[in-house]
Residue frames as a rotation matrix with the C-alpha (Angstrom) as fourth column:
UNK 1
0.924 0.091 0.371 -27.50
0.166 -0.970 -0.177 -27.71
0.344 0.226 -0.911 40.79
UNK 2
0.199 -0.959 -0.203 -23.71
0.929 0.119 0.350 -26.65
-0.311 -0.258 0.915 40.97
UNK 3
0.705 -0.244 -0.666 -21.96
-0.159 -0.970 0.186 -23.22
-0.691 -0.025 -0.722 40.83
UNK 4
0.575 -0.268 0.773 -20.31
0.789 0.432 -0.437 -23.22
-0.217 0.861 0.460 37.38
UNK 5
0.964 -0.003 -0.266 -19.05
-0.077 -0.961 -0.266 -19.87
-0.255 0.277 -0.926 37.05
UNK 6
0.462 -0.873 -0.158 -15.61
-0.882 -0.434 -0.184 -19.53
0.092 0.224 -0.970 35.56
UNK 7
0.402 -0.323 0.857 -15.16
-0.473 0.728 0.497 -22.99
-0.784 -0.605 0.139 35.97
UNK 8
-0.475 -0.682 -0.557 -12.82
-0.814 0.100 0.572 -25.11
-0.334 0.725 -0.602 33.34
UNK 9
0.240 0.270 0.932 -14.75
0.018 0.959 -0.282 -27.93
-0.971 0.084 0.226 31.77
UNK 10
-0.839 -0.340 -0.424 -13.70
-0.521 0.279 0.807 -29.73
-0.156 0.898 -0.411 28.42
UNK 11
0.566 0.795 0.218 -16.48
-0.314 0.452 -0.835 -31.27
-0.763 0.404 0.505 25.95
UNK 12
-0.644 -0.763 0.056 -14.92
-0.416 0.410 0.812 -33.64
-0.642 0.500 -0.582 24.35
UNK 13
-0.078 0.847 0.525 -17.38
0.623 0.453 -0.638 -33.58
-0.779 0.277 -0.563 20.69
UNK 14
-0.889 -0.022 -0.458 -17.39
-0.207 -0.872 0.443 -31.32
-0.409 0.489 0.771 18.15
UNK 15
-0.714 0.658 0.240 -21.19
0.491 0.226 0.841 -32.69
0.500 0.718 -0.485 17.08
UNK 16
-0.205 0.758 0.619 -24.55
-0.155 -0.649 0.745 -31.90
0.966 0.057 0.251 17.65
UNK 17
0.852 0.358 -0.383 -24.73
0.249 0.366 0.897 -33.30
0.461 -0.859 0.222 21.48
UNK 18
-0.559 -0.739 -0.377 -20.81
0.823 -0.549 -0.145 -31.78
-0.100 -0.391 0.915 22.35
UNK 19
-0.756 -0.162 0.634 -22.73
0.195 -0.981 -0.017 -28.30
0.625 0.111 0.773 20.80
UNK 20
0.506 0.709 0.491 -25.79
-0.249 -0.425 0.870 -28.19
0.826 -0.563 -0.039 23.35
UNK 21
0.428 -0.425 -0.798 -23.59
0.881 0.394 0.263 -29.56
0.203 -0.815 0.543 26.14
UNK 22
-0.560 -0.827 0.051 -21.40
0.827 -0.561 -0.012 -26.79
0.039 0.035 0.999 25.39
UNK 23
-0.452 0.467 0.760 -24.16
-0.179 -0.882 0.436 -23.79
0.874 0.061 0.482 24.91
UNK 24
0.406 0.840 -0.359 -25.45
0.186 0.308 0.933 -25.09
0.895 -0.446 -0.031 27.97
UNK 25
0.525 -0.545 -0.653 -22.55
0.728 -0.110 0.677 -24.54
-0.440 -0.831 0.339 30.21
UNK 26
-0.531 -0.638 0.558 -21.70
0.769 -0.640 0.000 -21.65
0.357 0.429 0.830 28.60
UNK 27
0.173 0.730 0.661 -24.96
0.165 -0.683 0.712 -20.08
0.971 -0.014 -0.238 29.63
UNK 28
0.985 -0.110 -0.136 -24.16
0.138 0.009 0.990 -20.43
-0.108 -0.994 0.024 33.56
UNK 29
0.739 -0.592 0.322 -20.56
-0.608 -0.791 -0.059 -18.72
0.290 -0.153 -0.945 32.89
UNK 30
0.500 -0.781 0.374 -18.11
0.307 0.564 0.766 -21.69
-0.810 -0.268 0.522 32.56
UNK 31
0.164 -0.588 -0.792 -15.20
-0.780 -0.569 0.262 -21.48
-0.605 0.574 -0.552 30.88
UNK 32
0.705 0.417 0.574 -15.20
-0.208 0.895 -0.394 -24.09
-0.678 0.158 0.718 27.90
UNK 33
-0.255 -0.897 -0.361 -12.64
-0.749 -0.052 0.660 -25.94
-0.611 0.439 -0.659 26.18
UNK 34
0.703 0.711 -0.017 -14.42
-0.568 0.547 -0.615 -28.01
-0.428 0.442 0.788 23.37
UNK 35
-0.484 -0.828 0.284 -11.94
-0.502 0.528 0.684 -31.00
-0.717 0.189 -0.672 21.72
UNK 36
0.659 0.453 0.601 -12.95
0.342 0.532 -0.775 -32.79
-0.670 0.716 0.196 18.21
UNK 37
-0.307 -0.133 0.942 -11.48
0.772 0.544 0.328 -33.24
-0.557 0.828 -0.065 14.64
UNK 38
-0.612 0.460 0.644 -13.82
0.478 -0.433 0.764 -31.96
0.631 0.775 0.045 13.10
UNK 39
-0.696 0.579 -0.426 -16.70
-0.062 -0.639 -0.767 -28.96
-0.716 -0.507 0.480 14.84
UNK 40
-0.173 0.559 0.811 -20.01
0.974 -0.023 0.223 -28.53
0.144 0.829 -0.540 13.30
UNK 41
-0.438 -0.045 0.898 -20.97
0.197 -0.979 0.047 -24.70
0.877 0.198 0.438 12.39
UNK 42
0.602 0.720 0.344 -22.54
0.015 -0.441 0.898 -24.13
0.798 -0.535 -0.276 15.77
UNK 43
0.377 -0.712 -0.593 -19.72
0.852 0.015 0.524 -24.54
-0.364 -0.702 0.612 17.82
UNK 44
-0.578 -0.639 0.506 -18.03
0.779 -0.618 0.109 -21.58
0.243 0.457 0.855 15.31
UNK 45
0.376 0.763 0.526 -21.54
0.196 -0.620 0.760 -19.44
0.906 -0.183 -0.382 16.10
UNK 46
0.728 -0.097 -0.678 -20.88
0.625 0.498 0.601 -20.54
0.280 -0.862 0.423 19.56
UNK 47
-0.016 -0.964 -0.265 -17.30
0.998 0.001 -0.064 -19.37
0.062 -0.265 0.962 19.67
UNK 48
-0.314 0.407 0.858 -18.68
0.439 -0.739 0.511 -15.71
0.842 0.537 0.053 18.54
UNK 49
0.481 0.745 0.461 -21.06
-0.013 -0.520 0.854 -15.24
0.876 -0.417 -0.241 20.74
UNK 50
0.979 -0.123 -0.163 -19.34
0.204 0.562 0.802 -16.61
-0.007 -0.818 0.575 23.84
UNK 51
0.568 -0.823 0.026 -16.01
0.075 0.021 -0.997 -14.89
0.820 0.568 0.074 22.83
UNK 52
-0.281 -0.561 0.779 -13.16
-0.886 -0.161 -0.435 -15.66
0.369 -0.812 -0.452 25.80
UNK 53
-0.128 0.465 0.876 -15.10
-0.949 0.199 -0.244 -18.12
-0.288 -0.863 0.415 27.01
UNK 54
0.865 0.320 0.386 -14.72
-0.091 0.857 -0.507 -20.78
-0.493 0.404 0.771 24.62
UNK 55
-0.060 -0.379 -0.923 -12.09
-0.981 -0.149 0.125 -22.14
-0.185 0.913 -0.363 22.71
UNK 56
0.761 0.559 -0.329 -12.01
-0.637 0.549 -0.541 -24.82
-0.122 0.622 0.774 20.00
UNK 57
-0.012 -0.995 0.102 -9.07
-0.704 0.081 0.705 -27.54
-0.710 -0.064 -0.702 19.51
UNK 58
0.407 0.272 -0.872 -8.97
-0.881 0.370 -0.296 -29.24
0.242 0.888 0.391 16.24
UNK 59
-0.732 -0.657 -0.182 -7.50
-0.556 0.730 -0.399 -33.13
0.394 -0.191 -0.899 17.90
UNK 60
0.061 0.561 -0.826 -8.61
0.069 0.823 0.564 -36.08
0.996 -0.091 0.011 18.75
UNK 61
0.868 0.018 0.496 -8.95
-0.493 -0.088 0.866 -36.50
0.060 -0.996 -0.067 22.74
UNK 62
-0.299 -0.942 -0.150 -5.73
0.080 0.132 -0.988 -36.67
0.951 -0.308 0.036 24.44
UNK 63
0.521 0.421 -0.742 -5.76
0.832 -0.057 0.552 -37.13
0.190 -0.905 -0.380 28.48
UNK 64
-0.801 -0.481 -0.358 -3.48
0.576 -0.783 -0.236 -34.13
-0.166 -0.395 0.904 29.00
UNK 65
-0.467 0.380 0.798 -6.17
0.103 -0.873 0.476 -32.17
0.878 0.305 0.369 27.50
UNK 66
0.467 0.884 -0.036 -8.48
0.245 -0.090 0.965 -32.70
0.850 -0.460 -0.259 30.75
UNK 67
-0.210 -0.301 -0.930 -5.83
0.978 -0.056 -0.203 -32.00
0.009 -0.952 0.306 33.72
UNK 68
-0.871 -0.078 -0.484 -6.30
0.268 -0.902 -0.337 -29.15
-0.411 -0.424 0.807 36.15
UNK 69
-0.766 0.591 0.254 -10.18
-0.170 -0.567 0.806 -29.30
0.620 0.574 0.534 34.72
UNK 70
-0.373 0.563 0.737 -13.35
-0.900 -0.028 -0.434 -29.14
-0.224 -0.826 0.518 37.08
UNK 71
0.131 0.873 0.470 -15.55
-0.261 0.488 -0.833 -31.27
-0.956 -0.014 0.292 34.94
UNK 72
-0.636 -0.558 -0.533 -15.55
-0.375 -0.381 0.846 -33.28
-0.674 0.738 0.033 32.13
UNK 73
0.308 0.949 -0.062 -17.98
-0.596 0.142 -0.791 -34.21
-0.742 0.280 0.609 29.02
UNK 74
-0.665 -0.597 0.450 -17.43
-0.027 0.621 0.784 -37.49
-0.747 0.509 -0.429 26.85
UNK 75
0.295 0.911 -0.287 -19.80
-0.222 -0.226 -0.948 -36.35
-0.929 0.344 0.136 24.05
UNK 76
-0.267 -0.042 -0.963 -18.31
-0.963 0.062 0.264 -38.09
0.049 0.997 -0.057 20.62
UNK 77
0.225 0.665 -0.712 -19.36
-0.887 0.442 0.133 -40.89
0.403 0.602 0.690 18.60
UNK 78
-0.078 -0.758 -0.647 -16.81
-0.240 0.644 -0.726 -43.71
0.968 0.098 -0.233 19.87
UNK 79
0.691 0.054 -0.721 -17.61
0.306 0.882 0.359 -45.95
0.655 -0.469 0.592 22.42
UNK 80
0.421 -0.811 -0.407 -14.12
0.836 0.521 -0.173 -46.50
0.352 -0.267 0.897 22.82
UNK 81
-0.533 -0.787 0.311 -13.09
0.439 -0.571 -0.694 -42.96
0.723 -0.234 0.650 23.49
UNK 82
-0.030 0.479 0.877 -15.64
-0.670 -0.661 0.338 -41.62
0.742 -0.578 0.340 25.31
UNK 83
0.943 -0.226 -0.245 -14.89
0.326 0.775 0.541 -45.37
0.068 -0.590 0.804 28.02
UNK 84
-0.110 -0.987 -0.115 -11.48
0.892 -0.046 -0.451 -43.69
0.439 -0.152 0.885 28.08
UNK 85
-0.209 -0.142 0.968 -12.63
-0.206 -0.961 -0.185 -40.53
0.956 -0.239 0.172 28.60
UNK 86
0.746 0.636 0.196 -14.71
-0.449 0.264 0.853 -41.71
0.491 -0.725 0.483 31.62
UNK 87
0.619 -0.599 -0.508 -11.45
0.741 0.660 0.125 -44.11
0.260 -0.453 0.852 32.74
UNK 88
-0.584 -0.811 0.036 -8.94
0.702 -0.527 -0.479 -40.72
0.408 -0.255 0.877 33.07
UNK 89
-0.016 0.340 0.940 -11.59
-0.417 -0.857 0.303 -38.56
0.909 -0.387 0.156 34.68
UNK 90
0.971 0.199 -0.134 -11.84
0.007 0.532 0.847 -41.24
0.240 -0.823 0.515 37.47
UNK 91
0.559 -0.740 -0.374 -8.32
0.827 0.464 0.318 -41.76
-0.062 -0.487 0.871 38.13
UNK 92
-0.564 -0.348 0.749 -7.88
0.334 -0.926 -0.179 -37.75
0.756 0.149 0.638 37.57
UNK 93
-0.151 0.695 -0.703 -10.91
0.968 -0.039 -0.248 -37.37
-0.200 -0.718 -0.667 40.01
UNK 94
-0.990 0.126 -0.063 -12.53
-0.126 -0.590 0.797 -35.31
0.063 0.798 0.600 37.74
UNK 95
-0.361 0.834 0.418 -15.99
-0.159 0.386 -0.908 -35.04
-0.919 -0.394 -0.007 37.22
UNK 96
-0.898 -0.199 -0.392 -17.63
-0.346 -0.230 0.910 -36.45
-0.271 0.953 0.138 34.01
UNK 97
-0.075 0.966 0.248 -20.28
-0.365 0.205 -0.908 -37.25
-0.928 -0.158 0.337 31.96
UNK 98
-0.984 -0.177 -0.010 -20.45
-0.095 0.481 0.872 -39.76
-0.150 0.859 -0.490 29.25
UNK 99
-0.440 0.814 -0.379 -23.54
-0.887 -0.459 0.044 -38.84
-0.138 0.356 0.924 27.13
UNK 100
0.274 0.123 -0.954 -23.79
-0.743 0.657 -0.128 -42.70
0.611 0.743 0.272 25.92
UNK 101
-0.440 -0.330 -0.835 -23.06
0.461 0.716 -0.525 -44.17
0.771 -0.616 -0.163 29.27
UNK 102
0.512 0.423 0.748 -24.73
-0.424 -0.633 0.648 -43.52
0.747 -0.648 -0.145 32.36
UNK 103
0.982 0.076 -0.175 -22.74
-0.003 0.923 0.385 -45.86
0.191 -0.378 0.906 34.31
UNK 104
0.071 -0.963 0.260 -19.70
0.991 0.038 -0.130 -44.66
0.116 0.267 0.957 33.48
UNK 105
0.085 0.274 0.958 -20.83
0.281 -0.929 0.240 -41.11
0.956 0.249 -0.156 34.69
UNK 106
-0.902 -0.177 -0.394 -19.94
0.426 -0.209 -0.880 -39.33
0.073 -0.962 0.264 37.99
UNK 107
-0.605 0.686 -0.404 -23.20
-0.092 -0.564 -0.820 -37.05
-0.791 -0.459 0.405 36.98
UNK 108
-0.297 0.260 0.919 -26.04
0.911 0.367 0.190 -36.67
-0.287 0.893 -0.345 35.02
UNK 109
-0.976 0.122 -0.180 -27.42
-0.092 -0.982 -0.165 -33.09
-0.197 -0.145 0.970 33.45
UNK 110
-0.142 0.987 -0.073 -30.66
0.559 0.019 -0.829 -32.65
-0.817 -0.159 -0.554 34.15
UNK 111
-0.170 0.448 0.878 -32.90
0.668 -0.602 0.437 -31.00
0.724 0.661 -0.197 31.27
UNK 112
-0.660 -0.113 -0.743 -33.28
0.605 -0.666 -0.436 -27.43
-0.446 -0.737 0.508 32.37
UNK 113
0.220 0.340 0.915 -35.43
0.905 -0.421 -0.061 -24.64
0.365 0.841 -0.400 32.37
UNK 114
-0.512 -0.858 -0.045 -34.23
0.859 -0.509 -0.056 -21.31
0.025 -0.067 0.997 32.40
UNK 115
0.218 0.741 0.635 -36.12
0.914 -0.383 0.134 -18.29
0.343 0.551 -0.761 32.93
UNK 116
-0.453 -0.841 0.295 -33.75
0.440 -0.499 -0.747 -16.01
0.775 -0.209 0.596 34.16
UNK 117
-0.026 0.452 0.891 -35.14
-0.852 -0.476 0.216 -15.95
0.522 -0.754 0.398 37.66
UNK 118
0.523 0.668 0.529 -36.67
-0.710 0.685 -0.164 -19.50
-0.472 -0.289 0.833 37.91
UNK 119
-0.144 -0.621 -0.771 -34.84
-0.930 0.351 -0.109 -22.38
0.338 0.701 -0.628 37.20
UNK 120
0.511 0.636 0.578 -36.12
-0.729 0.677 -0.101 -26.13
-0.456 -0.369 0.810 37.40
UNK 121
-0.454 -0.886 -0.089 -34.33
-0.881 0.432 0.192 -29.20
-0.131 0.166 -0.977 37.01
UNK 122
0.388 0.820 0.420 -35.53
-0.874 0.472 -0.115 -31.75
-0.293 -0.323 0.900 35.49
UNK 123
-0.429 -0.900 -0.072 -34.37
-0.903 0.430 0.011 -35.69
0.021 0.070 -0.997 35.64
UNK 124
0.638 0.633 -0.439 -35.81
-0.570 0.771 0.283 -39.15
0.518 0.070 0.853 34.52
UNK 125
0.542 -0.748 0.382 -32.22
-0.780 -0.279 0.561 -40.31
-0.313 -0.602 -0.735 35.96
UNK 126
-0.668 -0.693 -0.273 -31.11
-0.599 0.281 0.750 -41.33
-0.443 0.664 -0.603 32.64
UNK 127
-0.662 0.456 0.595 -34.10
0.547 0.836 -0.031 -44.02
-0.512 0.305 -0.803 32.00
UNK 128
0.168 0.753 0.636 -36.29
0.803 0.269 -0.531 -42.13
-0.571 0.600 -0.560 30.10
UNK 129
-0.581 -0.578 -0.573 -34.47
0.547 -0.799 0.252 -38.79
-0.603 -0.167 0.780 28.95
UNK 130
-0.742 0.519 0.424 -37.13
0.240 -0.385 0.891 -37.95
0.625 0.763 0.161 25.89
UNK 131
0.490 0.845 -0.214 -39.72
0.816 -0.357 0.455 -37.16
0.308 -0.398 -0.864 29.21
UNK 132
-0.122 -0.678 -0.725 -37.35
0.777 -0.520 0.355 -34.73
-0.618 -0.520 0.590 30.31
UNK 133
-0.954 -0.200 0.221 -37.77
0.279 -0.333 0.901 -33.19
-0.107 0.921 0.374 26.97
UNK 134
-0.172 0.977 0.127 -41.73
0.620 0.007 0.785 -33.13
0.766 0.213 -0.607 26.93
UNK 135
0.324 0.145 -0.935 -41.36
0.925 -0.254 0.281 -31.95
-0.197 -0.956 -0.216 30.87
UNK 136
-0.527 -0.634 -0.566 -39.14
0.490 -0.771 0.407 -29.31
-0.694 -0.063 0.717 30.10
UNK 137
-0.732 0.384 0.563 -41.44
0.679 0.345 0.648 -27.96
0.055 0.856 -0.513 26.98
UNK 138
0.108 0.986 0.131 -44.43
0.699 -0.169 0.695 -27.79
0.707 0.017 -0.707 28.75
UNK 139
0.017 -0.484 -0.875 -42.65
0.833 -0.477 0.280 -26.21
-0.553 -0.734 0.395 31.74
UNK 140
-0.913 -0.399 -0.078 -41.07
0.340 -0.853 0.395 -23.37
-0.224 0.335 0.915 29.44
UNK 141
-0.512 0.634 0.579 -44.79
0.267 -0.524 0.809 -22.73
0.817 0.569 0.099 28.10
UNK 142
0.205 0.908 -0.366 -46.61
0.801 0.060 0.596 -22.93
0.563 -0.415 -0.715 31.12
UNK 143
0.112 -0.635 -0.765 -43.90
0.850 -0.338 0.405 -20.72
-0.515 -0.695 0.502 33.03
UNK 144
-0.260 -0.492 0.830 -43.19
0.916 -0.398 0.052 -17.86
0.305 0.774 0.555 30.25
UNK 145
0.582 0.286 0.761 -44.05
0.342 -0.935 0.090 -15.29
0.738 0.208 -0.642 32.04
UNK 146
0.851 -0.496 -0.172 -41.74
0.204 0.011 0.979 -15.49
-0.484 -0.868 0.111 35.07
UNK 147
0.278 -0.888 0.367 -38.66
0.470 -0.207 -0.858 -13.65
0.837 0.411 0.360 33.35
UNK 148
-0.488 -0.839 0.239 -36.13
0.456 -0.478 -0.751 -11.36
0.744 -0.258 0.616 35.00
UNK 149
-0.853 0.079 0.516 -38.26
-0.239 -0.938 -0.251 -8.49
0.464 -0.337 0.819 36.03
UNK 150
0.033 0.979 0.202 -41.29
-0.546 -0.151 0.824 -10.43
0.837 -0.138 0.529 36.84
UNK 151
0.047 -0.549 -0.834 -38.82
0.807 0.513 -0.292 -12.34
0.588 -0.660 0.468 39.55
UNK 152
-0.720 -0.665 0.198 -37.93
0.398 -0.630 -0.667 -9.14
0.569 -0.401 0.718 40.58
UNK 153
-0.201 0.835 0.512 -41.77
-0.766 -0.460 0.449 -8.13
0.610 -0.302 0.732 41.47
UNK 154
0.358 0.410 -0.839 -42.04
0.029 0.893 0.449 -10.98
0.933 -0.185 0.308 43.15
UNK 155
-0.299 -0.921 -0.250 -39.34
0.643 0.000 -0.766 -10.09
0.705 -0.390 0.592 45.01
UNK 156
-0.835 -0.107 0.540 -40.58
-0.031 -0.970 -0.239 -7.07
0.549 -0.217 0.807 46.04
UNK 157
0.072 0.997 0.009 -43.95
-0.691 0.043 0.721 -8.10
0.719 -0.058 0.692 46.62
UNK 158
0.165 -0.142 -0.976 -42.69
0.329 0.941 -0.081 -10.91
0.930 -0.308 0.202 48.84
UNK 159
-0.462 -0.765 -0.450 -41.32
0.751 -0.067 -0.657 -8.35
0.472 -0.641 0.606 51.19
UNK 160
-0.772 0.391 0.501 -43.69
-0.441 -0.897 0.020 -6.33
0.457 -0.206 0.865 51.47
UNK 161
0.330 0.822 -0.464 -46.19
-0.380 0.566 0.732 -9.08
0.864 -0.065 0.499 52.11
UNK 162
-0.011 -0.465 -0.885 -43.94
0.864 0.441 -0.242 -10.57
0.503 -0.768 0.397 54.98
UNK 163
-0.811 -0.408 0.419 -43.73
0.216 -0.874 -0.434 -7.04
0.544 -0.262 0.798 56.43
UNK 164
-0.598 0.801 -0.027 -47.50
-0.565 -0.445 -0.694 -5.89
-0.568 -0.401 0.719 56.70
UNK 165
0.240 0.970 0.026 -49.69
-0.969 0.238 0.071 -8.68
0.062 -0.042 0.997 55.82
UNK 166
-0.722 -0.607 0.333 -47.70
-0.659 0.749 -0.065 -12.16
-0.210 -0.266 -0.941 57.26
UNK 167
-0.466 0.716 0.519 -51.65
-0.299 0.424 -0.855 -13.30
-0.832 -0.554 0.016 58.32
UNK 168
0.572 0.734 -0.366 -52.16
-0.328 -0.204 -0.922 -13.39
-0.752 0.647 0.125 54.61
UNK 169
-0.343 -0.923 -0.173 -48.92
-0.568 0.058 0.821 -14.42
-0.748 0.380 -0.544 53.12
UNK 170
-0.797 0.107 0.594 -50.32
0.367 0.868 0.336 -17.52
-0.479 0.485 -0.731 51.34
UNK 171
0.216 0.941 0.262 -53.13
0.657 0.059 -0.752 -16.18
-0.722 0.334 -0.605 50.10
UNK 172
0.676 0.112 -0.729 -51.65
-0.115 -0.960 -0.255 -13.04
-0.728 0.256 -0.636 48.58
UNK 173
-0.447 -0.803 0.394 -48.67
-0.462 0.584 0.667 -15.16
-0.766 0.116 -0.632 47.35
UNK 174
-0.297 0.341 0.892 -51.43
0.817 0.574 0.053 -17.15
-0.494 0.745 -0.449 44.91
UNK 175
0.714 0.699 0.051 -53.27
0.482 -0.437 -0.760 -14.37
-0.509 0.567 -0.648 43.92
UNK 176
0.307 -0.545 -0.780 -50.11
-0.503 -0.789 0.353 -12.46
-0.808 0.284 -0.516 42.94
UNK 177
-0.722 -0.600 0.345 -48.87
-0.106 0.588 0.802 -15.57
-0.684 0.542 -0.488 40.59
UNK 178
-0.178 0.766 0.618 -52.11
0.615 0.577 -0.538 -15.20
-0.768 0.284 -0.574 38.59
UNK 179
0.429 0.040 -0.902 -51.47
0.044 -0.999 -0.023 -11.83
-0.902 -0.029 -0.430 37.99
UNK 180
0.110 -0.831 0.546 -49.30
0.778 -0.270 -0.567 -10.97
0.619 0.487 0.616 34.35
UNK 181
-0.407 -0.583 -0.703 -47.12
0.908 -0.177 -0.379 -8.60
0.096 -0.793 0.601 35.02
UNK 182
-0.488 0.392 0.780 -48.93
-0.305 -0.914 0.268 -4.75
0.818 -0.107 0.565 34.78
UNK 183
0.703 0.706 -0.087 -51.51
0.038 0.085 0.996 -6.61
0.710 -0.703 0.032 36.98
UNK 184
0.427 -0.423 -0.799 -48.96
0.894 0.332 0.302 -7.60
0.137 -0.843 0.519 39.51
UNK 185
-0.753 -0.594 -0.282 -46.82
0.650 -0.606 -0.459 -4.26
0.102 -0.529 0.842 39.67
UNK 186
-0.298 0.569 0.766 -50.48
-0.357 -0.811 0.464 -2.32
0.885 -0.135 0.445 40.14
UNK 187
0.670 0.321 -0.669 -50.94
0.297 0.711 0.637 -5.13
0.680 -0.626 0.382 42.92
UNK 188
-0.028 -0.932 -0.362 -47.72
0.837 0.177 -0.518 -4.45
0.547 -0.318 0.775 44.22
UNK 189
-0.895 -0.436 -0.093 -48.38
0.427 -0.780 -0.458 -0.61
0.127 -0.449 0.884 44.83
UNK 190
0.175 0.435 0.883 -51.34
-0.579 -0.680 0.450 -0.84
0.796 -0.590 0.133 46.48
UNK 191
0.696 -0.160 -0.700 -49.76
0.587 0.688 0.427 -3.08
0.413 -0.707 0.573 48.86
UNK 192
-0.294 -0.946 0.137 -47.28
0.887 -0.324 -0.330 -0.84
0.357 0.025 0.934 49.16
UNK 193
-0.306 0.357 0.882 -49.94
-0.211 -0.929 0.303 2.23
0.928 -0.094 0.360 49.56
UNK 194
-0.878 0.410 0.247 -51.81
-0.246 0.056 -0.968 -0.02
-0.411 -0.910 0.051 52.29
UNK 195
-0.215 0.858 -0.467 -54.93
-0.914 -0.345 -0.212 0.05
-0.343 0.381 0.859 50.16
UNK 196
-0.687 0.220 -0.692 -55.11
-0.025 0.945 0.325 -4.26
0.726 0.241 -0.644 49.61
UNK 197
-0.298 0.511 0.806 -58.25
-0.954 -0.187 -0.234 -5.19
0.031 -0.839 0.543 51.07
């Protein structure tokens, strides 16, 4: 887990593994600089949605592109460039990740889920990456109610429970997660009233 925010990273890819790298660190508020030949149409979708915050360079990888960047991604087809990319992020002390090399990687990116509250990392640590994928799945179904606002009851409900019923924390703490959410914010205010027995 790393603080990404406004940070410079380059994805060096313009396919279908440069465009989830990229929508992925776009979502946590880096600033991307994507490098490739050729883009496929989701990087252009991408560029839309994410305007400022991306941009596209039609070239092959060059090492100037990566100075003065936090982090880089070695996400095209070529062996050979993406064993260069990995050779000037080291001797830039850079971070990188070569999709097609773990070895040649300062990090790896965990599969994530995202539930704008909750956020779970998940990592086979490179040896099996398609469980990551199944993990991360079932996760998003089993989890789907834990958005924004139902963080936020929690939130609330957490404090209030630590206030005036500590002797009970854990217990009140499961029963609330069982709850969807009407159930939990009628839970919430009679805790709040006093009236939990």
């Amino acid at each position: 887990m790393m603080d990404i925010f406004n940070k410079k990273i380059v994805v060096v890819g313009g396919g279908e593994v440069g465009y989830r790298k990229a929508r992925n660190l776009l979502k946590f508020d880096a600033k991307v600089v994507a490098i490739s030949p050729q883009f496929i149409d989701k990087f252009y979708e991408l560029e839309r949605e994410y305007e400022g915050c991306i941009r596209l360079i039609d070239d092959f990888y060059k090492k100037e592109y990566i100075y003065d960047h936090f982090m880089v991604i070695g996400a095209t087809s070529s062996r050979k460039t993406n064993r260069q990319i990995a050779m000037d992020s080291r001797e830039l002390n850079i971070l990188c990740n070569i999709v097609d090399s773990q070895e040649e990687s300062t990090f790896i990116f965990p599969a994530v889920v995202n539930r704008e509250g909750v956020i779970v990392s998940i990592s086979t640590m490179g040896k099996f990456p398609y469980l990551c994928k199944r993990i991360r799945e079932d996760m998003e179904c089993k989890y789907s109610k834990f958005d924004g606002e139902y963080m936020d009851l929690l939130e609330k409900l957490r404090k209030v429970v630590l206030s005036n019923y500590k002797d009970r924390s854990q217990e009140l703490f499961d029963y609330s997660l069982e709850l969807n959410k009407n159930e939990l914010i009628q839970f919430l205010e009679k805790l709040m009233d006093g009236k939990e027995d």
